[in-house]
Steps between C-alpha positions, in 0.01 A plus 500: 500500500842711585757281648624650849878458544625524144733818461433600137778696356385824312678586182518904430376539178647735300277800384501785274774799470253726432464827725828419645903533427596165613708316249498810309806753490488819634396781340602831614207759498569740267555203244231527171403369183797365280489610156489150378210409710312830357604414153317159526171635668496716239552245238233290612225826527583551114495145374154485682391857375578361140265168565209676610489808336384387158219288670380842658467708199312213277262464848444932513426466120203275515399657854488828255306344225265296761367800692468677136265301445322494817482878483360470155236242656409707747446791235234325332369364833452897588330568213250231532431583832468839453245470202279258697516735816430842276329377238651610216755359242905524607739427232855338566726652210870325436742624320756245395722683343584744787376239771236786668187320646218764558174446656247768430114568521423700180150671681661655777868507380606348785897343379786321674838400289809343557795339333602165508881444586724505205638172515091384435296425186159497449302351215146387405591187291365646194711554180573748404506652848305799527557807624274528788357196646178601670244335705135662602327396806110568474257579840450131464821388576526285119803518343641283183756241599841660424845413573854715586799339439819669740821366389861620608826494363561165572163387347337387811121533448209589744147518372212743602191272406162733516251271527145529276205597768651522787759732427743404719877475403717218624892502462704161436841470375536363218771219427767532236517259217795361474633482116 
């Protein structure tokens, strides 16, 4: 219930200078940027440049080596797919040592290559590494259970795991021991 008769006094509250010039000095027009303000702006875009960047270029190095080895996965998928569909054998050929992948159908010489980036290497986990790693897909789709290792410069590891039967490759990452 609102009592009737009371006068309540209102108190102005005080709100926010912003979007207006009162309390503020006047500032002519034609008045800019002080060289000490642009100094500091630019002090704080380099100290923040210099936090981040290093965290970008380790993230674009595994992004590199990741979809490496998705492309190599999908390589192998290809050729499995492509010998069930035609019915004849397609062979995925690796060469470590100048990181080529090549898929290829030795009937019809059908043959797609291309090089993984630089920064990228590929291995079978055998020692000594050979010097092309290959794997045959039959009509049937069977393959032996193989592994590629892709490892970067800063040893970061993802793993191209062809399964036995199915054929099917699956890329994980694989964690770094620590020593």
């Amino acid at each position: 219930m609102v009592p009737t008769g009371c006068r309540v006094a209102m108190a102005k509250m005080r709100t926010s200078l912003a979007g207006n010039n009162e309390g503020r000095h006047p500032r002519s027009p034609e008045a800019g940027v002080t060289l000490l303000e642009l100094v500091i702006v630019l002090a704080i875009i380099a100290l923040t440049v210099s936090l981040v960047a290093p965290r970008f270029g380790n993230w674009t190095e595994e992004w590199t080596l990741r979809n490496a080895a998705i492309r190599v996965a999908q390589t192998v998928r290809y050729a499995r797919t492509r010998a069930l569909f035609e019915q004849s054998y397609y062979v995925v050929e690796i060469e470590p040592s100048t990181r080529s992948v090549r898929v290829f159908n030795p009937a019809s010489g059908f043959s797609r290559a291309y090089m993984l980036p630089r920064r990228v290497a590929i291995d079978d986990g055998e020692d000594p590494l050979p010097s092309v790693v290959r794997i045959l897909f039959p009509p049937s789709g069977v393959v032996e259970e193989r592994n590629l290792w892709l490892s970067d410069r800063r040893r970061s590891k993802y793993r191209v795991h062809v399964s036995f039967l199915i054929g099917s490759p699956v890329v994980e990452a694989v964690k770094q021991e620590s020593r």
